[in-house]
Every structure is written in C-alpha cells, then in structure tokens.
GUBA-964821 format. One record per residue (C-alpha): x, y, z; residue number from 1. Coordinates in steps of 0.02 Angstrom, whole numbers, m for minus. Each point is the difference from the previous one (the first is absolute). Example, Ala and Ser with C-alpha at 12.3 -4.5 7.8 and 13.67 -1.06 7.14 Angstrom:
<nodes>
<node><c1>615</c1><c2>m225</c2><c3>390</c3><num>1</num></node>
<node><c1>69</c1><c2>172</c2><c3>m33</c3><num>2</num></node>
</nodes>
This chain:
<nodes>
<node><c1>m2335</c1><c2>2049</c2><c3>2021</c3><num>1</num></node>
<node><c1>74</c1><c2>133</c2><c3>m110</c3><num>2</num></node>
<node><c1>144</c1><c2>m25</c2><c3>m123</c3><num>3</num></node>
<node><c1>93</c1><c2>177</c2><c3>m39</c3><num>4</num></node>
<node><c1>128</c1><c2>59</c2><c3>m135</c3><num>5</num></node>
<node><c1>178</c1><c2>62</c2><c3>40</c3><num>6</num></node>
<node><c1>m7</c1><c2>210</c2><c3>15</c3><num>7</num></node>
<node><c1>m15</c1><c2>62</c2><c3>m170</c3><num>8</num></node>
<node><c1>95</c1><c2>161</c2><c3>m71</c3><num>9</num></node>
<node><c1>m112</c1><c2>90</c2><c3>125</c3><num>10</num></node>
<node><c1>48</c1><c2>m110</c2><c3>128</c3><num>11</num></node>
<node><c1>m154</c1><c2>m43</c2><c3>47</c3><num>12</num></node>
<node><c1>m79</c1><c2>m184</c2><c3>27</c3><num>13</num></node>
<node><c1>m119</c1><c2>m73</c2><c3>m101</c3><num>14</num></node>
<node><c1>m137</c1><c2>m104</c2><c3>38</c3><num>15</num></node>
<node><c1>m16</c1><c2>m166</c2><c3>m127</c3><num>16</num></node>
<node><c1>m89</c1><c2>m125</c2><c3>49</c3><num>17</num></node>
<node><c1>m124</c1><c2>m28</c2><c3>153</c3><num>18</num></node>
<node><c1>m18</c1><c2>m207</c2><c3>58</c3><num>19</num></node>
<node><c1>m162</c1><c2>m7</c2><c3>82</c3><num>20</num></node>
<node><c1>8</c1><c2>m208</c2><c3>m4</c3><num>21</num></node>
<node><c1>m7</c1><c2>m9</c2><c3>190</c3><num>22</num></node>
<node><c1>m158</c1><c2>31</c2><c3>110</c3><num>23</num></node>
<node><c1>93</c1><c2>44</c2><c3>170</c3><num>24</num></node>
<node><c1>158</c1><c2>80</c2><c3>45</c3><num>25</num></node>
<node><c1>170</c1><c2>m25</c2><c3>m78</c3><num>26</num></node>
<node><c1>146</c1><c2>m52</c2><c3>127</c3><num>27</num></node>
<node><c1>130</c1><c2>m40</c2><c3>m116</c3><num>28</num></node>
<node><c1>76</c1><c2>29</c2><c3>m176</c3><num>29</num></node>
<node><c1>149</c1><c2>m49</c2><c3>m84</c3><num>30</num></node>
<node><c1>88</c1><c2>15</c2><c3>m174</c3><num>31</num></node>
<node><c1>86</c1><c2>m171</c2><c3>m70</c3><num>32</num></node>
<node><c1>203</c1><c2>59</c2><c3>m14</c3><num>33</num></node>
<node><c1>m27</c1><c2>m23</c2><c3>m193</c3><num>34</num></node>
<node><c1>m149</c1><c2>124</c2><c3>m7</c3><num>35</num></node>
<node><c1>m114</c1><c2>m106</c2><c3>m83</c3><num>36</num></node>
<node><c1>m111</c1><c2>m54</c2><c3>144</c3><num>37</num></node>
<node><c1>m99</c1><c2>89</c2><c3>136</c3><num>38</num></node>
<node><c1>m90</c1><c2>m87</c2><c3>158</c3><num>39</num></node>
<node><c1>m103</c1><c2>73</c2><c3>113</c3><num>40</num></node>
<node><c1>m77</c1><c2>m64</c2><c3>161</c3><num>41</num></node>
<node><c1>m140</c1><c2>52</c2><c3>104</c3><num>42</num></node>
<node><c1>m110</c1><c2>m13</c2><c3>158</c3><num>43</num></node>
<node><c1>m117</c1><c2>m108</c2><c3>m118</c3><num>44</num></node>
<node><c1>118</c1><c2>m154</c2><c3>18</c3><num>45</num></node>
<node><c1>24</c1><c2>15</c2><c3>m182</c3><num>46</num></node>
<node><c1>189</c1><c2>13</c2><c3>m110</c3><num>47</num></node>
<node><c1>m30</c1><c2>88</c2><c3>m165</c3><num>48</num></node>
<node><c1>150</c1><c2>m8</c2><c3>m114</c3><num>49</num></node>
<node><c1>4</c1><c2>107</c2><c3>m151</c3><num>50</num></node>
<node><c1>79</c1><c2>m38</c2><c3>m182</c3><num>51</num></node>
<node><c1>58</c1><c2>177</c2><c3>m63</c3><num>52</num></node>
<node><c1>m35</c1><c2>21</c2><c3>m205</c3><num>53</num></node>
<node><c1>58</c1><c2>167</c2><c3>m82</c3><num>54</num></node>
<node><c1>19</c1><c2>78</c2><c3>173</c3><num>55</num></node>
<node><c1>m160</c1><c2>m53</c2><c3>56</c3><num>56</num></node>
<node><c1>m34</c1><c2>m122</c2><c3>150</c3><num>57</num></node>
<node><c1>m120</c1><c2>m139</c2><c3>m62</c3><num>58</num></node>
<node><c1>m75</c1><c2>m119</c2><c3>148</c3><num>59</num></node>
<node><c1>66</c1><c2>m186</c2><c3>m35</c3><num>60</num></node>
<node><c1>m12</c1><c2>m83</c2><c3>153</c3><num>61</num></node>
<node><c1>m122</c1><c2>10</c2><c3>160</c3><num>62</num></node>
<node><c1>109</c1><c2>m88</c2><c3>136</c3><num>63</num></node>
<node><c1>m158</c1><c2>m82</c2><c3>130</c3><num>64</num></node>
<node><c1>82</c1><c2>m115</c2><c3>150</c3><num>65</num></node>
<node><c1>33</c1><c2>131</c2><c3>147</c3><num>66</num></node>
<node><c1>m122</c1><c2>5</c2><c3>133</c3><num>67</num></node>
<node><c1>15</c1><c2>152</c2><c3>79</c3><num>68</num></node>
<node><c1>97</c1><c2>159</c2><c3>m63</c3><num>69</num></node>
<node><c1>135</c1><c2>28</c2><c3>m137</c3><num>70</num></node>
<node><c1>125</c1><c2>89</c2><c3>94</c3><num>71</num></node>
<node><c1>171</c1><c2>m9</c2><c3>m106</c3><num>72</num></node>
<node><c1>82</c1><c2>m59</c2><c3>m162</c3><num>73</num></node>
<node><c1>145</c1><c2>m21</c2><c3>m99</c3><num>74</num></node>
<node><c1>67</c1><c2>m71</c2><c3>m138</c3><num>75</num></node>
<node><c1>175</c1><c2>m113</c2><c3>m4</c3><num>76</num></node>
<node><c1>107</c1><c2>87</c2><c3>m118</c3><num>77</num></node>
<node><c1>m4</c1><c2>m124</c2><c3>m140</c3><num>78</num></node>
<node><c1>m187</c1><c2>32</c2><c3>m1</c3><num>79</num></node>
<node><c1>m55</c1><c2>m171</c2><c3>0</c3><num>80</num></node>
<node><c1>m78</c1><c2>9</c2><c3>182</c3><num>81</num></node>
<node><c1>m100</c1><c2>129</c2><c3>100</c3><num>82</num></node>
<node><c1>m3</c1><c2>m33</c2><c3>173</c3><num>83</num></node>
<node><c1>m152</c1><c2>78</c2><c3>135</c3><num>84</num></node>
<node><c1>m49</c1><c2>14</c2><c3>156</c3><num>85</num></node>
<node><c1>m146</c1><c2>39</c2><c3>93</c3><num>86</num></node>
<node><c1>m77</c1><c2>3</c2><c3>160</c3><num>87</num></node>
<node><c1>m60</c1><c2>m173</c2><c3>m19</c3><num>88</num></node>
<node><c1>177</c1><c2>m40</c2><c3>71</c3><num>89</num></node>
<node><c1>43</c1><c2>m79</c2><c3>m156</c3><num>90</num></node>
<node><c1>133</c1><c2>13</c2><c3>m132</c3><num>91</num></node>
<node><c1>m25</c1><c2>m31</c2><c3>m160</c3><num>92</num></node>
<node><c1>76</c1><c2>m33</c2><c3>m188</c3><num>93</num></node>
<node><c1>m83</c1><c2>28</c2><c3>m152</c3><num>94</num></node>
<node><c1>57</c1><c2>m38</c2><c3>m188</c3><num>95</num></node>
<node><c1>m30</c1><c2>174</c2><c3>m80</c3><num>96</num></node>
<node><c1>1</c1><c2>m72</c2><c3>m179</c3><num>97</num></node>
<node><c1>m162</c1><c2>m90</c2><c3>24</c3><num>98</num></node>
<node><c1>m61</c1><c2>48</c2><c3>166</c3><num>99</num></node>
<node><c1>9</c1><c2>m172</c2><c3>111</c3><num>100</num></node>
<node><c1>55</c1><c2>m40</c2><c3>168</c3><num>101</num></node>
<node><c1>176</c1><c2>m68</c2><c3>27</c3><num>102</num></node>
<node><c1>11</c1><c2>m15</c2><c3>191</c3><num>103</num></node>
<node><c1>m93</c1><c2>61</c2><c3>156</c3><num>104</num></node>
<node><c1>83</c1><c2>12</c2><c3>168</c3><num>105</num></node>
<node><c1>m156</c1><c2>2</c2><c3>73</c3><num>106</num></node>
<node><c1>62</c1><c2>53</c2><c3>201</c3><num>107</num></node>
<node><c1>142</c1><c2>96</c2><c3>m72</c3><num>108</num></node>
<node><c1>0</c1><c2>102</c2><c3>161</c3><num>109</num></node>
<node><c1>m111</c1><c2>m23</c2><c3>138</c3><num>110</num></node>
<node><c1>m81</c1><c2>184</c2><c3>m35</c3><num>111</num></node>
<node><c1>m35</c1><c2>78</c2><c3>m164</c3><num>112</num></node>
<node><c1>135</c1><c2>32</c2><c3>m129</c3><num>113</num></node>
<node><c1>39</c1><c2>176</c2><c3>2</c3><num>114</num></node>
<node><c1>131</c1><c2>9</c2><c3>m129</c3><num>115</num></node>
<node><c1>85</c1><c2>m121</c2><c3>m117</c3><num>116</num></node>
<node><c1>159</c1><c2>32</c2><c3>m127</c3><num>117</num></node>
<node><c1>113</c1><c2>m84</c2><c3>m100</c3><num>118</num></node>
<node><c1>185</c1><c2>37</c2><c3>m24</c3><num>119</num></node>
<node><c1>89</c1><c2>88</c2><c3>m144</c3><num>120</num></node>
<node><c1>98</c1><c2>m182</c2><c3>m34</c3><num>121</num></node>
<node><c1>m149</c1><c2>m105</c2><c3>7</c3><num>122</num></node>
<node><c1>52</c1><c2>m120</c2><c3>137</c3><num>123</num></node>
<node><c1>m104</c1><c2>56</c2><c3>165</c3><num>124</num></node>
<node><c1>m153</c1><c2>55</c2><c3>36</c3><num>125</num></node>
<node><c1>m48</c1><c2>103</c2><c3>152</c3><num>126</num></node>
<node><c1>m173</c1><c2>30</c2><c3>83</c3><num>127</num></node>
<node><c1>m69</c1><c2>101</c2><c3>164</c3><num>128</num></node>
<node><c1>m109</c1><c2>m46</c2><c3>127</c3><num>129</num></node>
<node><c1>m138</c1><c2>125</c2><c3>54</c3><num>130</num></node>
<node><c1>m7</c1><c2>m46</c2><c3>181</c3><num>131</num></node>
<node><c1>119</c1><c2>m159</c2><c3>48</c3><num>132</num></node>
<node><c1>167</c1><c2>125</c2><c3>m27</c3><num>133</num></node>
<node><c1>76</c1><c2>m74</c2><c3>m118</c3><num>134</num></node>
<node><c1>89</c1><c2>m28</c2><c3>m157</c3><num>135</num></node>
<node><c1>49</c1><c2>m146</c2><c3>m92</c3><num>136</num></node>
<node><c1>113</c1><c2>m40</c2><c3>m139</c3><num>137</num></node>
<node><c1>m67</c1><c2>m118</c2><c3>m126</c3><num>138</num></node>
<node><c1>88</c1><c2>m137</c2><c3>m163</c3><num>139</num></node>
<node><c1>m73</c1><c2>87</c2><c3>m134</c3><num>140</num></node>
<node><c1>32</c1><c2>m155</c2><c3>m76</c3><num>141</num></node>
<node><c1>m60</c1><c2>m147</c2><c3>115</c3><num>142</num></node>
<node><c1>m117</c1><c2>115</c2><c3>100</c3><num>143</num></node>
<node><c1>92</c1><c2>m65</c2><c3>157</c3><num>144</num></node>
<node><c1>17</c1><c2>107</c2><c3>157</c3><num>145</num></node>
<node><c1>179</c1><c2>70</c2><c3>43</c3><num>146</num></node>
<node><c1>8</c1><c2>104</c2><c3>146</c3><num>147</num></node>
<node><c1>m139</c1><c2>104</c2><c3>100</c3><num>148</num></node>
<node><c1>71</c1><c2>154</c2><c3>90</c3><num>149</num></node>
<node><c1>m113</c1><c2>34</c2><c3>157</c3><num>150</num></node>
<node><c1>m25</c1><c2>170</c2><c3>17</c3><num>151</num></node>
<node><c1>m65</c1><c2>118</c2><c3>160</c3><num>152</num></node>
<node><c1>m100</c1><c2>78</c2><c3>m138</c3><num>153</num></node>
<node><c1>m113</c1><c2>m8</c2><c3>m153</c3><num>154</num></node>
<node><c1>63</c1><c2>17</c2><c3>m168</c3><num>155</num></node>
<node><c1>m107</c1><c2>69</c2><c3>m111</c3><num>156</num></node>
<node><c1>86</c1><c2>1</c2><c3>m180</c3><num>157</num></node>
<node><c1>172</c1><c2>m30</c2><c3>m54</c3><num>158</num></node>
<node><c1>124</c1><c2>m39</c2><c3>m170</c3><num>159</num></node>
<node><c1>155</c1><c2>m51</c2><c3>m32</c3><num>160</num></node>
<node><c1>142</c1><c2>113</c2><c3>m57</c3><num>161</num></node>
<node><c1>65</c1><c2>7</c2><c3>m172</c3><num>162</num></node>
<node><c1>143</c1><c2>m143</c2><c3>40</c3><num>163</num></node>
<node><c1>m98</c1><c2>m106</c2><c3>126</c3><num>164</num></node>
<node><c1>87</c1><c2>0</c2><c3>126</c3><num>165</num></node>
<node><c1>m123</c1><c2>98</c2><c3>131</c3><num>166</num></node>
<node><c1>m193</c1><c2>31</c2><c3>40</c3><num>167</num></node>
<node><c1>m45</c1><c2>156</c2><c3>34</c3><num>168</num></node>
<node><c1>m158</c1><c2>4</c2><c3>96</c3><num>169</num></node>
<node><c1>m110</c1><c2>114</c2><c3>60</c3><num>170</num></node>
<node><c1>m78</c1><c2>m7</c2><c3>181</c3><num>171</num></node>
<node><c1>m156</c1><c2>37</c2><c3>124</c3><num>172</num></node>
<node><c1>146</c1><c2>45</c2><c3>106</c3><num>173</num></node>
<node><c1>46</c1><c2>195</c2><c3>m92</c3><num>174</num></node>
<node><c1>144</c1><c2>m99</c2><c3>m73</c3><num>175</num></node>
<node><c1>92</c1><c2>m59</c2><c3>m178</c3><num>176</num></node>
<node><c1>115</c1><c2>m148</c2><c3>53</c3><num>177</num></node>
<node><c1>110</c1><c2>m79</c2><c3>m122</c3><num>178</num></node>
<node><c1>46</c1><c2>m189</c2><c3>19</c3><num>179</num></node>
<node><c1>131</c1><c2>m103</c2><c3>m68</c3><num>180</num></node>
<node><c1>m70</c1><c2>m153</c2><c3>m118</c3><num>181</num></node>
<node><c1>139</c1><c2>m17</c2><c3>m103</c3><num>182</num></node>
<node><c1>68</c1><c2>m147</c2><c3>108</c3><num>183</num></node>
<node><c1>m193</c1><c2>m107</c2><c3>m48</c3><num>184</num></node>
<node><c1>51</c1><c2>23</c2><c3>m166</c3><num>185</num></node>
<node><c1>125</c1><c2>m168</c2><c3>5</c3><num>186</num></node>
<node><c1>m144</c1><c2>m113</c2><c3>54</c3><num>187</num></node>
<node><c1>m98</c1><c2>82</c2><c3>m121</c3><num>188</num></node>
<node><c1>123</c1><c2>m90</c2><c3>m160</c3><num>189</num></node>
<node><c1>m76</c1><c2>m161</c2><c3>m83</c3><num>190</num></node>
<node><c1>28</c1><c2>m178</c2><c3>47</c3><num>191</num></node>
<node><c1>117</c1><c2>m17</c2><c3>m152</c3><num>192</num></node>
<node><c1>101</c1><c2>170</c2><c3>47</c3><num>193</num></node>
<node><c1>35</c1><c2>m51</c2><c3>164</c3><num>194</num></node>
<node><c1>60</c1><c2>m145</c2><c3>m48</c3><num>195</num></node>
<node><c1>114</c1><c2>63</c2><c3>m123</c3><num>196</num></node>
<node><c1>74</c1><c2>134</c2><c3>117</c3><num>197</num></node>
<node><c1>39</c1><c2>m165</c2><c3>138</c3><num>198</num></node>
<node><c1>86</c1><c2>m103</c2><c3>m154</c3><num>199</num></node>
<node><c1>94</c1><c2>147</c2><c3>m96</c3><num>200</num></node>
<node><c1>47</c1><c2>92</c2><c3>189</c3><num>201</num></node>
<node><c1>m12</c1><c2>m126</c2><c3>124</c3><num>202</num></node>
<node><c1>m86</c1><c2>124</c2><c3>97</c3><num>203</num></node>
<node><c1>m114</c1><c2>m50</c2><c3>163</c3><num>204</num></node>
<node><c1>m123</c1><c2>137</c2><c3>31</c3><num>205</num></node>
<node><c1>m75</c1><c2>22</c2><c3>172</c3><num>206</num></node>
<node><c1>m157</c1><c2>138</c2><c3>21</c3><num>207</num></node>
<node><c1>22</c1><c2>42</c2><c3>165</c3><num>208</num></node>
<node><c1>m152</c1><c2>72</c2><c3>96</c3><num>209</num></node>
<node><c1>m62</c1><c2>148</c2><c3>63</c3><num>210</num></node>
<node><c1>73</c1><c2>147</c2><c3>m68</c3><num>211</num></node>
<node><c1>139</c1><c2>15</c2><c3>m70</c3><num>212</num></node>
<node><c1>m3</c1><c2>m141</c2><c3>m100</c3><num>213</num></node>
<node><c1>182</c1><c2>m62</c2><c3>m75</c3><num>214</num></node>
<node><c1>59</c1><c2>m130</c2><c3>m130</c3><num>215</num></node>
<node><c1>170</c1><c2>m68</c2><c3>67</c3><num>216</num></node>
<node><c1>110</c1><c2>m109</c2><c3>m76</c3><num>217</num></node>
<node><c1>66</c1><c2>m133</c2><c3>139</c3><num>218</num></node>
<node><c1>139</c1><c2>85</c2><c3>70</c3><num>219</num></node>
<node><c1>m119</c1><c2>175</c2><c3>20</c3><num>220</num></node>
<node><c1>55</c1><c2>79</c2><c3>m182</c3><num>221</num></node>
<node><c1>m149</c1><c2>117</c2><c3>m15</c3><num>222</num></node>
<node><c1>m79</c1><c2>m24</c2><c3>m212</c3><num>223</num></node>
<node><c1>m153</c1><c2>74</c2><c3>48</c3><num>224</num></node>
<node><c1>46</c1><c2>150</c2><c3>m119</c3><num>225</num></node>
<node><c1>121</c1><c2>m79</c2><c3>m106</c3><num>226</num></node>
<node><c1>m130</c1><c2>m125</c2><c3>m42</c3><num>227</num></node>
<node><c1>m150</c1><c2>114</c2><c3>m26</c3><num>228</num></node>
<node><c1>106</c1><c2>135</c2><c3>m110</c3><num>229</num></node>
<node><c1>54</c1><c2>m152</c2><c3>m82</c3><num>230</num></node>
<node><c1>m157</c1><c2>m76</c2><c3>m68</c3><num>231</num></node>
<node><c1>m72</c1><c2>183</c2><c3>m39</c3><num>232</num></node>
<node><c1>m50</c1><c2>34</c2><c3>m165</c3><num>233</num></node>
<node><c1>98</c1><c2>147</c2><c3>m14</c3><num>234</num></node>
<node><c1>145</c1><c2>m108</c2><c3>28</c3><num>235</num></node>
<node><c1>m21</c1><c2>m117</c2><c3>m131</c3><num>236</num></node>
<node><c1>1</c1><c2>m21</c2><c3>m193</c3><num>237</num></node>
<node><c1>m144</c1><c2>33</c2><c3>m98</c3><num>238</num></node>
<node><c1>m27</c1><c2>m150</c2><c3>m61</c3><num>239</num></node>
<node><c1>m12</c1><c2>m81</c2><c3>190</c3><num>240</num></node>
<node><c1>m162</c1><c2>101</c2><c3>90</c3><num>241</num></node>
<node><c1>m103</c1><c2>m78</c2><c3>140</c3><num>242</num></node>
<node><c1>m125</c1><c2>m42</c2><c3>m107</c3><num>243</num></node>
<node><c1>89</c1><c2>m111</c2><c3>m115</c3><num>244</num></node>
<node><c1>104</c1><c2>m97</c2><c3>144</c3><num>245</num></node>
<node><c1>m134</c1><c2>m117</c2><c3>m1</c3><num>246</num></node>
<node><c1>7</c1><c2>m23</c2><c3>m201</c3><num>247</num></node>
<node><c1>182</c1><c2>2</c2><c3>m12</c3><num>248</num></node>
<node><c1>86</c1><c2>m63</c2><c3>169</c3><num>249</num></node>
<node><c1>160</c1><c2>m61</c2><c3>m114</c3><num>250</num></node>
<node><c1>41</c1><c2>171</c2><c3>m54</c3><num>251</num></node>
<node><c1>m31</c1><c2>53</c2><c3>195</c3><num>252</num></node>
<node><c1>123</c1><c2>m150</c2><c3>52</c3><num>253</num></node>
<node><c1>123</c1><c2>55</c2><c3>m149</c3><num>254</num></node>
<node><c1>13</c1><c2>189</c2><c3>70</c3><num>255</num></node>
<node><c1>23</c1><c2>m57</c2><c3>183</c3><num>256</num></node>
<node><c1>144</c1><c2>m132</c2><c3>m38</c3><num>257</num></node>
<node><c1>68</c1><c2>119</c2><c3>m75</c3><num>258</num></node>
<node><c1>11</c1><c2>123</c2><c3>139</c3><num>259</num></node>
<node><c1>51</c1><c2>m133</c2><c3>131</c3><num>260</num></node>
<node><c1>149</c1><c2>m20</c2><c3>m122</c3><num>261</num></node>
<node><c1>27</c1><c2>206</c2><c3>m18</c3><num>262</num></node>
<node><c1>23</c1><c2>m20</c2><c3>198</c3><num>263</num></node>
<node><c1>89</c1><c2>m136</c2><c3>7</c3><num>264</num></node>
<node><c1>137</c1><c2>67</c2><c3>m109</c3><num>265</num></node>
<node><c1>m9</c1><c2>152</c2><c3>92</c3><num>266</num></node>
<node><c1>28</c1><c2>m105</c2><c3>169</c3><num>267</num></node>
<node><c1>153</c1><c2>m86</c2><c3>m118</c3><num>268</num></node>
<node><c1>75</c1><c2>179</c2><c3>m43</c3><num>269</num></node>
<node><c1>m16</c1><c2>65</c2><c3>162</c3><num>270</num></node>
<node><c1>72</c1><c2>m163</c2><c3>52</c3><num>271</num></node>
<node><c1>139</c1><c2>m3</c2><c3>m104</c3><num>272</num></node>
<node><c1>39</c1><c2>194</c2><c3>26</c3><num>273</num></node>
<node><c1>19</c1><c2>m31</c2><c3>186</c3><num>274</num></node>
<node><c1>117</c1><c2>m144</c2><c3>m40</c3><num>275</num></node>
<node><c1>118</c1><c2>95</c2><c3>m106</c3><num>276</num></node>
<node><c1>6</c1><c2>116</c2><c3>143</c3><num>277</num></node>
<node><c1>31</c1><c2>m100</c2><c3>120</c3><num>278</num></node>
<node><c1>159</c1><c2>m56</c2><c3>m95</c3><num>279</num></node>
<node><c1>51</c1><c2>168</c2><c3>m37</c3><num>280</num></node>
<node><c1>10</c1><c2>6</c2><c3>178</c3><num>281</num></node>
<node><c1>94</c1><c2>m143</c2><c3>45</c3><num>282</num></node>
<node><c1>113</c1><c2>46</c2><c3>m117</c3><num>283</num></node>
<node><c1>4</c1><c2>175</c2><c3>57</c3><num>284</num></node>
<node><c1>33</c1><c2>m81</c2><c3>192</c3><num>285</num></node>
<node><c1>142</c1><c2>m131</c2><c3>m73</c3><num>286</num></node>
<node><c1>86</c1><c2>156</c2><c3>m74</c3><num>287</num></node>
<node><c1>4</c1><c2>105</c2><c3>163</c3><num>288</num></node>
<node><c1>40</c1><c2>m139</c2><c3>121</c3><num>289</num></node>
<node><c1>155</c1><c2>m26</c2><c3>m146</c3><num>290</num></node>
<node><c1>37</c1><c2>195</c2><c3>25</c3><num>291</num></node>
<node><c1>m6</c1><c2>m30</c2><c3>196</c3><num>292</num></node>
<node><c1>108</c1><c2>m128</c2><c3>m8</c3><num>293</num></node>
<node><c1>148</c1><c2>70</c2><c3>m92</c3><num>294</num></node>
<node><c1>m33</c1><c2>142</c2><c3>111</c3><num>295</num></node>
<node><c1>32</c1><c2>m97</c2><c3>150</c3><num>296</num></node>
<node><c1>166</c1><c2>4</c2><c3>77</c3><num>297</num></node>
<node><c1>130</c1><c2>m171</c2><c3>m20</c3><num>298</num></node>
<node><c1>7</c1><c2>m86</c2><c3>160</c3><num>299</num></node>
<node><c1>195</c1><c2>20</c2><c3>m23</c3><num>300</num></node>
<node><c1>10</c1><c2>198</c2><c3>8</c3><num>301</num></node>
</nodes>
C-alpha cells in the first residue's frame, strides 16, 4: 500500500511511504477522523493498524480473528472503535488503542460482509451483505440489531451522509439508492436518554415497521424530526455533545427542562394572545349589537 503527499507547487503527487506489511491483497483502508491512525485489511484475514509519527505510518497493531477476507472498515468518529467486516459473515469491533477484540457478531449476515460504516454522529452503524440483499442498521453502542431492509439486490458498499440521516449505497443492480435511517437513530439513544426524554416530555415513541418508519406521539403528532434535529449536536451547546451525555446526564436534563419550559411559555403566550382576542371581540360584538339596537326603530313609530 502506498501513502502519497498532497500535489506540490508542481502539482504533482508524491510518493512517501510504501507498507508492504501484508502478504496478499489489500481490500480495505481507512483513515481514523483525527488523522492519527490508519487500518488496513486484506485477503490474508489480517487488520493492520498504523500509528503515524512525524508523518510517517508506523505498524502498532496486527488485528488476527477473521477467518476469511477483510472486506471493509471504519472507524466511529470519536476514534475509540474500528469496526470490520469480512466475508466470514462476521462483524467485528476492535479497540484501536491497543489492538483487542471488543465484540464479534459472528453471523452478522448470512453471506459475507460487503461493506460496513459508521455515522457522522456516532450512534449507528451500517453493514452490507454480499449475497442475502441486504442491509442492516446496527447500536453502535449495544451492538444490537435495528432494522434489516430486504433488498431485490446486492449492495456492495455504502456510507452515511454528512448529517446521518441517509445511506447511500451502491448496487449489483447499475444503481446508487439513498435510504432514509434517520428515523433508527431514536432507538439508537442510551438507556438513560430515553428515559430522560419519557420523564422531561412524556413522550411514547412507537418504531413502526417497514418503511417509513414514524415516532408519534399518542394522538399521531409526528417528532420524528423535531426529535432528531433536537438531540443533534449542531443543535446543542458546546458543553453538551453525544459523547459526554453519558458523563454528564444532569447538564443534558438541565438543557431539556429548560426547553419544555421555553415551549410551554410559548403555548402560555400564544394562549393568552388568543384570549385577549377573543375579548377584543366580544367587545367588538357587544358594541355593534349596541349600534344595532339604537338603530332599530321604537315599536311606537
């Protein structure tokens, strides 16, 4: 595998550093988001991941456990997880800083593992069968299963775009598909976050099965996207990321009391506002049936 330079003032490449670690075939590469780690895999079974030290890649890890090829990788974007998958039908999750196994889902899919990603916010993971057309949305947390979409077709690699809310896959079919996930991403939160969001809201959610899926509040008020913007990062303070909800679930508690109360004083003004004009019309009325009246003609003329 060669590593090369961004183009130069001649805009040319440049070659700087050749890995020659593996024995077969390379499948798969990928870069950790923070740059400082690179894994390869290969037809060899093997995971290599690289340390990189003044801008060169330095092997740290050999990654054995697969039995059959390395097809795919990625990291989760806090880096503390790479995830692969191979034609051993397995998935599987690796500790980068010191190389061990986490978890193996060892009949992931019932063919070999085509392609696996992770999203941008952390919270799913999705993977492609070779041959059993499909593609399944993982917990990147608890590992647990969320939904399989059967397909009439193979997938052979996909990601997840920038705000994770769709796959894009590409397919032995001449096609790029892309598929909503967004709505997985609710049964995707942690014990403790779903429990706040059913104390603080009083919110029943409902995944509803197949496609589309739908988080209704009783009464069929759609939160599906209210909920989701909601609990994006983008959307909240610094100091409150998904990563630290676990660490800090009172400050997480904190910021979503206090937007239940924003609302409900909204609800109040809007409330109140329709009130005052609702008087301003009876009052309005009680002064033109007085106009009609001394309009009217005495019953004496």
């Amino acid at each position: 595998m060669m590593i090369w330079s961004e183009p130069g003032e001649g805009g040319e490449w440049a070659r700087v550093q050749v890995l020659e670690d593996h024995t077969i075939c390379i499948n798969a590469v990928c870069f950790s988001p923070d740059g400082k780690q690179l894994a390869t895999g290969s037809a060899d079974k093997l995971i290599n991941l690289y340390n990189f030290n003044e801008g060169n890649a330095i092997l740290a890890h050999t990654l054995e456990g697969h039995t059959s090829f390395v097809k795919s990788l990625s990291f989760s974007p806090d880096c503390k997880f790479l995830c692969s998958g191979s034609w051993d039908k397995s998935i599987k999750f690796w500790n980068p800083a010191d190389g061990s196994l986490v978890k193996s889902i060892d009949q992931a899919h019932t063919s070999s593992v085509e392609s696996v990603s992770y999203s941008p916010n952390g919270r799913i993971l999705v993977s492609a069968g070779g041959y059993d057309n499909t593609m399944k949305i993982w917990d990147a947390e608890t590992f647990e299963l969320k939904h399989t979409f059967e397909q009439d077709f193979d997938t052979r690699q996909l990601t997840i775009t920038a705000d994770s809310n769709f796959i894009v896959s590409a397919n032995d079919d001449n096609t790029v598909r892309i598929t909503s996930c967004r709505e997985y991403h609710l049964t995707g939160l942690t014990p403790i976050l779903n429990l706040i969001l059913h104390i603080v809201y009083k919110w029943e959610f409902q995944a509803k099965t197949p496609q589309p899926s739908r988080c209704v509040h009783n009464g069929g008020y759609d939160v599906a996207s209210v909920i989701l913007s909601f609990l994006s990062p983008a959307h909240l303070p610094v100091q409150i990321t998904p990563t630290r909800w676990k660490r800090d679930p009172e400050s997480l508690i904190l910021f979503m009391r206090a937007r239940f109360e924003e609302n409900n004083a909204a609800k109040d003004a809007a409330m109140e506002a329709v009130v005052a004009v609702n008087d301003k019309q009876r009052v309005e009325i009680e002064e033109l049936r007085q106009r009609i009246a001394e309009l009217e003609p005495d019953e004496d003329y």
